[in-house]
Each structure stands twice: as structure tokens, then as C-alpha cells.
C-alpha positions as CSV (number, residue, x, y, z in Angstrom):
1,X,71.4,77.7,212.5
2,X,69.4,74.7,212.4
3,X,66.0,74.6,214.0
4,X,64.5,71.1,215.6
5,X,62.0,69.9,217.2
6,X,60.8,66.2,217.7
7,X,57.3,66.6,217.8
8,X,57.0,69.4,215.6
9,X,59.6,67.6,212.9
10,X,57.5,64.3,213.1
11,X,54.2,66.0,212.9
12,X,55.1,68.2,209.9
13,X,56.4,65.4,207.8
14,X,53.2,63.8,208.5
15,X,51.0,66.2,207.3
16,X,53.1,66.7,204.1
17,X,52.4,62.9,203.6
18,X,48.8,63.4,203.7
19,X,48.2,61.4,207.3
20,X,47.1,63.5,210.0
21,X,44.3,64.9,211.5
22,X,42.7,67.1,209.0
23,X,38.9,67.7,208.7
24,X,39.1,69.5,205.1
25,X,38.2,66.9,202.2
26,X,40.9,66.4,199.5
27,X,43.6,67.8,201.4
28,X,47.3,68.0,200.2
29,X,50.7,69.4,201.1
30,X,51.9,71.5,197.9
31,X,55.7,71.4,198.1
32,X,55.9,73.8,195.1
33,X,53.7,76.5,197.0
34,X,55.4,76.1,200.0
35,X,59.1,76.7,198.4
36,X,57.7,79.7,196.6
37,X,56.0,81.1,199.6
38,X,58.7,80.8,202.1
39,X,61.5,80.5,199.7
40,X,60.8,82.3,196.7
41,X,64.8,82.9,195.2
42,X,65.7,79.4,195.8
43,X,68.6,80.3,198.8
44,X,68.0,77.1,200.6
45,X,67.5,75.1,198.1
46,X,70.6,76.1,197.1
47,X,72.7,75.9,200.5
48,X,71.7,72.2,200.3
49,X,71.3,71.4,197.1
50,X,74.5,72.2,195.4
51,X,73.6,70.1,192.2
52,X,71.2,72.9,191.3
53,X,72.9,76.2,192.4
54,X,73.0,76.9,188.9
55,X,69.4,77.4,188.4
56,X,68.7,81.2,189.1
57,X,65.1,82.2,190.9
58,X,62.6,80.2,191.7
59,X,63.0,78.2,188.6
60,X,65.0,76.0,191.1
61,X,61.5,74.7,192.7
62,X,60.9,73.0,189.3
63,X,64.3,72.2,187.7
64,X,62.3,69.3,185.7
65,X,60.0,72.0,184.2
66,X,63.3,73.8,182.4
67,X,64.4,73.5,179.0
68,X,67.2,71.6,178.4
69,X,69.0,74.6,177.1
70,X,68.0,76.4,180.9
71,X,69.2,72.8,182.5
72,X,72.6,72.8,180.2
73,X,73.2,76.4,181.1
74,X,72.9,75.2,185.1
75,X,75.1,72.6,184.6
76,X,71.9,70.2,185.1
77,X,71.6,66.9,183.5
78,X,68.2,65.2,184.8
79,X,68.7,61.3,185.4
80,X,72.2,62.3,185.9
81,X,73.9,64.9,187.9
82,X,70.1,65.7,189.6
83,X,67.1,62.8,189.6
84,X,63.6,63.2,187.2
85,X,61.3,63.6,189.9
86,X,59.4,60.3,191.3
87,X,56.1,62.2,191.3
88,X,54.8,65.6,190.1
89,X,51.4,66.2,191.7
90,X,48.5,67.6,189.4
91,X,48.2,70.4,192.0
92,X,51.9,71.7,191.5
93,X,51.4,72.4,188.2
94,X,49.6,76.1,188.4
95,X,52.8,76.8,190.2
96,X,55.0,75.4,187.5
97,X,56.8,78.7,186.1
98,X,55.3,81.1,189.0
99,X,57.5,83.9,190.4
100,X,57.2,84.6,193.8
101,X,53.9,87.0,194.7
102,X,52.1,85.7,191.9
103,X,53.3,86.9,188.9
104,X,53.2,84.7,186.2
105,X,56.9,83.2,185.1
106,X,57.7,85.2,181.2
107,X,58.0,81.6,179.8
108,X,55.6,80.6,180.4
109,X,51.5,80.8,182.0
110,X,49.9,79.5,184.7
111,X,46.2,77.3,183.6
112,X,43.3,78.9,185.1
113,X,42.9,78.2,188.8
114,X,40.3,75.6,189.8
115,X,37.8,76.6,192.7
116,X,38.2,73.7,194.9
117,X,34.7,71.6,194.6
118,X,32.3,72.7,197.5
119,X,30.9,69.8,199.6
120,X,27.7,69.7,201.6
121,X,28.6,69.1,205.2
122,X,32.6,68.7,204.6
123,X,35.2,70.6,206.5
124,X,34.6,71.4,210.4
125,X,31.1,72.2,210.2
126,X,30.6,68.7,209.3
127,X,31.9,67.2,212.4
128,X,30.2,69.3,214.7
129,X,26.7,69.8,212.5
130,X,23.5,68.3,214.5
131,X,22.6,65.7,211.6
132,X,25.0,62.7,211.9
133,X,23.3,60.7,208.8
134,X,23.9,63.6,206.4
């Protein structure tokens, strides 16, 4: 079963391009977190991506991150039978080689997590805070 909506379609694929109405500073759409959150075994994926079926887990959220002995084993050539990415955020990659629920993937580790940087007078307080020249 497919599930569409107009608005909500139009609206969520602005948001994941970083347009929208958004009050909290530096604000991004992590496509790698999303698929392990809602997706974590890679079923989707797989339904509609048949070039990667062969990648087992969640590994298929980052088939560029794979050896090329992992990709080979798939069936996976990158450039070939599935594309190199065209841009692999800063911010996926403390997801690269996560398992679902946080565990780290055995191949590899996650970097330590960054505290995101706190602003004076950023996020909703800001547009509703009594000093306008702050």
C-alpha cells in the first residue's frame, strides 16, 4: 500500500531540502538517521531498490561506506550497477556503520558525538523574546 498526500508529500520534500519554516539554527534532514530510525533492516530499501538487495542490514543505508569485498559479495559495483553518491553530508557520517538502536556497527566506530553549538537567543525563544536588537 502506498500512502500519498499532496500537501504532506510537497511539504516533506521541502524540509528534507532544507527550505521551510524552521526556527532552529543549522537545521538539516539526516537521510541516514531517518532510514535507520524507521527502517533499520533495510526492507524498503530493498523492495525498491533491487540493485542493492544484496547488502544485508542496515549496511544498505551506506552501500558507499562498504568494502569492495562487502560490495562484490552484494553483487554491487559503485559507478556501475549502483551510483557513488552525489553528496555525503558531514552529519551522516556518525551514522556511517550504526546498527539500528544505537549499537555501534563491529566494523567499524562511530566518532564522538558533537553537542550541537548553543546560541544566545536562537531557536523559538528567539522569535518570541522581548529584545528585538539582540
Amino acid at each position: 500500500k502506498v500512502d500519498y498526500d499532496v500537501c504532506s508529500n510537497y511539504g516533506n520534500w521541502l524540509y528534507s531540502a532544507g527550505i521551510g519554516n524552521d526556527p532552529r539554527d543549522n537545521r538539516k534532514f539526516n537521510m541516514i538517521k531517518q532510514g535507520l530510525d524507521y527502517d533499520g533492516n533495510g526492507d524498503y530499501i530493498r523492495l525498491w531498490v533491487p540493485e542493492l538487495r544484496g547488502i544485508k542490514g542496515a549496511d544498505i543505508h551506506t552501500p558507499w561506506a562498504l568494502s569492495s569485498a562487502a560490495l562484490s559479495q552484494a553483487g554491487v559495483t559503485l559507478g556501475e550497477t549502483y551510483p557513488w553518491p552525489v553528496v555525503t553530508a558531514p552529519e551522516w557520517t556518525r551514522h556511517i556503520h550504526q546498527r539500528p538502536g544505537g549499537s555501534p556497527h563491529p566494523r567499524g566506530r562511530r566518532g564522538p558525538a558533537q553537542a550541537p553549538a548553543q546560541h544566545k537567543d536562537r531557536g523559538i525563544d528567539f522569535y518570541f523574546s522581548r529584545k528585538k536588537d539582540a
